[in-house]
N, C-alpha and C positions, 0 to 999 in steps of 0.2 A: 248477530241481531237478525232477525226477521221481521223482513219487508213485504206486507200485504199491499196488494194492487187490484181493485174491483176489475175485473177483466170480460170486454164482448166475446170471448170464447178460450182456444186452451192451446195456442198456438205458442206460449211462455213468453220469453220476452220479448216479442218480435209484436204479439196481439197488443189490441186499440186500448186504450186506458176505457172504462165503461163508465157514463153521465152519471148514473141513480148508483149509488154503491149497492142500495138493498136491494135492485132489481136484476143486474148482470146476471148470468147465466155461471160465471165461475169466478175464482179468486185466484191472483197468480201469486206465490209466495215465492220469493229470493230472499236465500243465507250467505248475509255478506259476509260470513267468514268461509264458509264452503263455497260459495256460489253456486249451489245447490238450488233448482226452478220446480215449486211441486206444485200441481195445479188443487186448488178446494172446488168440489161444486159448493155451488150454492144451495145452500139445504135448509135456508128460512125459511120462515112462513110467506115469503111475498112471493117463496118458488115452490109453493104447495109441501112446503118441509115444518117445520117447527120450530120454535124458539127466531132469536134477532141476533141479524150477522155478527155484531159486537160479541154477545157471547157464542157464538161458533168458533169467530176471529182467533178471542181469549185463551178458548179453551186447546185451540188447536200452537200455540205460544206465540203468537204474532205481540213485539214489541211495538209494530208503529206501519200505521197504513197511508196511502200515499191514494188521492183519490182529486176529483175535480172541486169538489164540495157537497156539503152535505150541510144537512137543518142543525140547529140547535138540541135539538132532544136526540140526535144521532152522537152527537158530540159528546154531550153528558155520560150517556150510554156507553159510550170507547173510553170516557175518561175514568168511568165507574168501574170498567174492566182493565185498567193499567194499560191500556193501548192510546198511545200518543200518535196524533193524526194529523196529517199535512195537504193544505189543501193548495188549487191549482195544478194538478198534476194532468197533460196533457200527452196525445200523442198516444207512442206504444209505451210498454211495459218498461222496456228499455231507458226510453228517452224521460219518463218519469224518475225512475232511479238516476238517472244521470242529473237530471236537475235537482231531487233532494242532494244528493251528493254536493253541488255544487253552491247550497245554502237559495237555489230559484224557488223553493217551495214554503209559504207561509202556516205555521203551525196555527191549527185552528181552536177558537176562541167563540166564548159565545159572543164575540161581538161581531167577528167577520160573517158568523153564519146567519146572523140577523140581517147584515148589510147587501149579503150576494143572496142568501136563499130564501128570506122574505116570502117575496113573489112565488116562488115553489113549492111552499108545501116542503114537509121535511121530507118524504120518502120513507116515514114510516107511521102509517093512520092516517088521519087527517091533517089537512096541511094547518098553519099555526097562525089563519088572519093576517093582520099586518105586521106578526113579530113583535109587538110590542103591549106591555100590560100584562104579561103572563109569564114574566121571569120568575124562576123557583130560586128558593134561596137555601141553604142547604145549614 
């Protein structure tokens, strides 16, 4: 399996877990069966690239991303591209993997990402009011 981790730079697992998934400057990938650390730039459009990290993420075979939190329409976004997403992930690269491994990390849902990222703005457009009144239903 591979594990995406939005990364403040390219230090592998030792670097800071990064706040805004779409903003981070790169992406640290670990293969839990090789244990194999490859670094992604970040080559969205929120870093003068193209296209949204989800489909970067995807295409590049990331099973499941490990990040602080993220909006609701980020979420949909990873869940529309088969990438299962887990949020509160803190610290370095390292210590994130360590607590998905150890069941610390809550898989995200459109309702935690209403309850934590509200106030934020999803991080990618425009942020989404009070989170409320603009669920899409599929």
């Amino acid at each position: 399996m591979k594990l995406c981790i939005p990364s403040m730079g390219k230090k592998g697992l030792d670097e800071l877990v990064g706040e805004h998934f779409g903003r981070v400057p790169a992406y640290t990938v670990f293969d839990t069966e090789t244990k194999e650390v490859t670094i992604l730039d970040n080559t969205s459009e929120h870093m003068g690239g193209s296209g949204y990290p989800a489909e970067i993420l995807a295409k590049a075979g990331m099973n499941t991303m490990l990040c602080g939190g993220l909006g609701r329409r980020a979420i949909s976004m990873f869940e529309g591209a088969g990438v299962m997403v887990f949020v509160g992930a803190t610290g370095t690269v390292q210590e994130s993997i360590d607590m998905w491994r150890s069941g610390k990390l809550q898989a995200a849902t459109d309702e935690n990402a209403c309850a934590q990222h509200a106030y934020r703005g999803d991080g990618i457009g425009e942020g989404h009011g009070d989170g409320h009144g603009n669920h899409h239903h599929h």
